[in-house]
Phi, psi and omega in degrees: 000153211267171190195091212313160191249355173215120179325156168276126179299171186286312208267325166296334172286317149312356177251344177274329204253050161274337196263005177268071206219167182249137177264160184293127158299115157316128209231123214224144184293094186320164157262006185268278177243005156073012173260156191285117180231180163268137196308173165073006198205160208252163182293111167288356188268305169245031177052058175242158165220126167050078171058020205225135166260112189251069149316205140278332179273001179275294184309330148327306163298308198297268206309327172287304194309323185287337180317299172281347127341311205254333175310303166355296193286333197254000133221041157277313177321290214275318171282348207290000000 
């Protein structure tokens, strides 16, 4: 096994780590209410994503209807 042959210095190590830094998360405009958020994500300040309001009760709806939407579809399957 290989084995280095003179320690490494501070400053050559530091010099290897420069490029090792943490960057500013990016940050986007609501289209709603014009506060700043991160992309890709609905506004915790009035809960919109992309022009759509995803309260919970909006969402809550959305998501039962399709349930039974699908019930729906799987026992027109089962008489047919």
């Amino acid at each position: 096994m290989a084995v280095p042959f003179r320690k490494v210095s501070k400053t050559r190590k530091n010099m290897r780590r420069t490029h090792y830094k943490i960057t500013a998360n990016g940050l986007v405009e609501c289209t709603n209410c014009g506060a700043k958020i991160r992309p890709h994500r609905a506004c915790p300040e009035c809960g919109f994503y992309k022009g759509a309001d995803t309260s919970k009760e909006e969402v809550v709806k959305a998501t039962e209807e399709k349930k039974v939407s699908k019930k729906e579809k799987t026992s027109k399957k089962v008489e047919e």
